[in-house]
N, C-alpha and C positions, 0 to 999 in steps of 0.2 A: 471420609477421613482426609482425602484429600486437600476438597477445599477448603474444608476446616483449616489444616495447615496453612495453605494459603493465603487465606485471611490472616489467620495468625502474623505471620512475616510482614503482611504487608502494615498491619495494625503496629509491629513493631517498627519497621521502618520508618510509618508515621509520627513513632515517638522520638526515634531519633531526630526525624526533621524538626520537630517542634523546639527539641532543646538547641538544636543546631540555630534553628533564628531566636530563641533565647537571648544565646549568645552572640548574634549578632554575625556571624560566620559561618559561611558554605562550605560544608564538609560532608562526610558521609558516603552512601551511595544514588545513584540517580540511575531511576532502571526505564529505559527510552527502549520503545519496542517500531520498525518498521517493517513496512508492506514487503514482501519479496520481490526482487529484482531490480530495484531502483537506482543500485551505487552505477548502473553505466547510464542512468539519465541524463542526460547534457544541462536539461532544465534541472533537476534536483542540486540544491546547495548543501546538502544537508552536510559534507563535510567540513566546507567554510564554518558552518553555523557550530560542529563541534572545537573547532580549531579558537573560533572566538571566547566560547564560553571556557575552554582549558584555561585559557589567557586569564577570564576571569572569575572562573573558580577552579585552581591548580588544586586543590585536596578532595576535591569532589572526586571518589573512583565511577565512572561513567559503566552503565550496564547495556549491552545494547543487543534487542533482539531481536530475531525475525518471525513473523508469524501471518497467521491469515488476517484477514479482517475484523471477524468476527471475537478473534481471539486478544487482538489488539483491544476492539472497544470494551470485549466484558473484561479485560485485565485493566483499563483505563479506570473502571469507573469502581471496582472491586479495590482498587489501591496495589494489586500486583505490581503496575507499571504507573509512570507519574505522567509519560509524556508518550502519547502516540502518533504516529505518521501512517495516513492511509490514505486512499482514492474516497473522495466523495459522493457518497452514495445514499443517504439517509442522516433524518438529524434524530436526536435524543434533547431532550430537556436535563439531562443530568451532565452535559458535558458541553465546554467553548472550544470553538472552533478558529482556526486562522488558515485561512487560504493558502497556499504555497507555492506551487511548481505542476505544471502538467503534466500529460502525455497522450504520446497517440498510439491508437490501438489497432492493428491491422489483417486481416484475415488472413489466415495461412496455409497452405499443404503440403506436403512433403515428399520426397523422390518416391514415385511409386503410386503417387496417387494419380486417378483419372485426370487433374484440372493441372498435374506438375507439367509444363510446357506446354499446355494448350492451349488455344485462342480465348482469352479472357474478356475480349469485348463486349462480348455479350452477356456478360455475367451482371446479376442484378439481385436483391434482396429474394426474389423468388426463386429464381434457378438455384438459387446454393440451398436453396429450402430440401431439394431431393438428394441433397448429399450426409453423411452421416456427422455429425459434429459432435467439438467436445466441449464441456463447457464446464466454470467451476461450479462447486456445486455449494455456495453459501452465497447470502442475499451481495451483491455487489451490483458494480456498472456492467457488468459481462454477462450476470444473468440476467440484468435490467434487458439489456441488449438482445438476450437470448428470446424472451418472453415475447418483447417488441417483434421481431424482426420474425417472431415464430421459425427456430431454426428447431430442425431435429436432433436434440442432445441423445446421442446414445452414447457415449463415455462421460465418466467423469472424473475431474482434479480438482484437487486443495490446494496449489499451488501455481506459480508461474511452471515452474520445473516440471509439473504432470501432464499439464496442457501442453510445453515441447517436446516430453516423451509420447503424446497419442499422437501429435503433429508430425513426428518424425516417423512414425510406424509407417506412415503412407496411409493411412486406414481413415483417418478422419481430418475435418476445416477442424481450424481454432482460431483465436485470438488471441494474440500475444504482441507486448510493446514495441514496436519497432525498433527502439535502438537496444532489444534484449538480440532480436532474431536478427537483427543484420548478422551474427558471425556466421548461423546457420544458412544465411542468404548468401554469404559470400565463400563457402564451404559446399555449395552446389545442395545441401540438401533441406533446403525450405523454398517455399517461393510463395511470395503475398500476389493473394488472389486482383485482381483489380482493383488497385490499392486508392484510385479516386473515388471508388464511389462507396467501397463495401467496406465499412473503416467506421470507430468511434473516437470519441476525444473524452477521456477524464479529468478532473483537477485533484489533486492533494493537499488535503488537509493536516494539520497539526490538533490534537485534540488532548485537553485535561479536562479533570472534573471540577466542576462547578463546588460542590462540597465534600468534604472539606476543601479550605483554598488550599491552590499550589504550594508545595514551600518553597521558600526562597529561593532554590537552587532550582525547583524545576519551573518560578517564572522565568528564573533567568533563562533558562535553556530556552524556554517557547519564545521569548525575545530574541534571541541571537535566532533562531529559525525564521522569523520573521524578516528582521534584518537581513537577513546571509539571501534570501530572496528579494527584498524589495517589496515585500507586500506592506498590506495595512499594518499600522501596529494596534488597530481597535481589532478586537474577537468579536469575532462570527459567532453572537448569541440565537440558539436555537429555542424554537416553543414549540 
């Protein structure tokens, strides 16, 4: 019953947009869903890129949410949401893509753990293998990462926010963006493990569905994202 409803809304929202470029004017609503923890990115634009599109669609009410990965793409592609922002990690055929803004991803422990102030030199993909880790628990660059690197997941989070609460318990490594956990780095209670070597790098992406097309308001929006970054302004078509 649920997502019955949910289609519902979104099937209607679609009709709005239709009559809305009808008429030739961006009005309505625009429901834009991102990754958590991204607004203290230094690389992420994505403010610019709302501040542009106000500029030029001022009657557009803007919806903006935060959610996991997973729940961004099946709302992408479902019509929930028009415009997604996530970490790229896999393609779909049913959705374009536009490159964005990165980040780096850093391994962590927290006061109380064996590795907080220890000699970290010697730390390497294997040694951290005997330690407990947390890791999220939906297909992303972190469980890509987990698989690869064969860490032992014994917790797990659906969020950035879960992953610095097991990271804070002292109890287990995690992963988490650097410029989220600098405040707990500089709060004396995290500290990244040997941050040259035991570290990943993701990109973000902007994503719509391929059909129906965008409406007007939410090309415009994937434009002003591309712009407000500097990237390409061709999409990243997937097969």
């Amino acid at each position: 019953m649920y997502e019955e409803t949910l289609r519902l809304l979104a099937s209607v929202r679609g009709f709005r947009d239709s009559i809305d470029d009808i008429h030739a004017r961006m009005g309505g609503q625009l429901a834009v869903a991102i990754f958590d923890k991204t607004a203290s990115n230094p690389a992420a634009r994505v403010g610019d890129a709302i501040a542009a599109f106000n500029q030029l669609a001022p009657d557009v009410h803007l919806q903006l949410h935060v959610g996991s990965i997973n729940e961004i793409e099946r709302g992408v592609m479902d019509g929930t949401f028009q415009i997604g922002i996530i970490p790229e990690h896999r393609s779909s055929h049913s959705l374009l893509y536009h490159r964005l803004f990165d980040e780096h991803m850093l391994l962590y422990c927290g006061a109380g753990h064996p590795l907080f102030d220890a000699d970290h030199a010697a730390m390497d993909w294997e040694t951290v293998r005997g330690y407990a880790f947390a890791g999220l628990g939906y297909h992303s660059p972190n469980m890509e990462l987990t698989h690869q690197a064969r860490l032992s997941r014994a917790a797990t989070g659906f969020d950035q926010e879960s992953i610095a609460t097991l990271i804070l318990s002292g109890r287990y490594l995690g992963f988490l963006p650097e410029h989220y956990a600098s405040a707990f780095e500089s709060q004396g209670r995290m500290q990244a493990v040997r941050p040259s070597q035991l570290h990943y790098h993701c990109d973000f992406v902007s994503l719509v569905r391929k059909s129906p097309q965008p409406s007007r308001a939410a090309a415009a929006f994937a434009r002003c994202l591309v712009e407000a970054h500097g990237a390409s302004p061709l999409a990243k078509e997937r097969s």
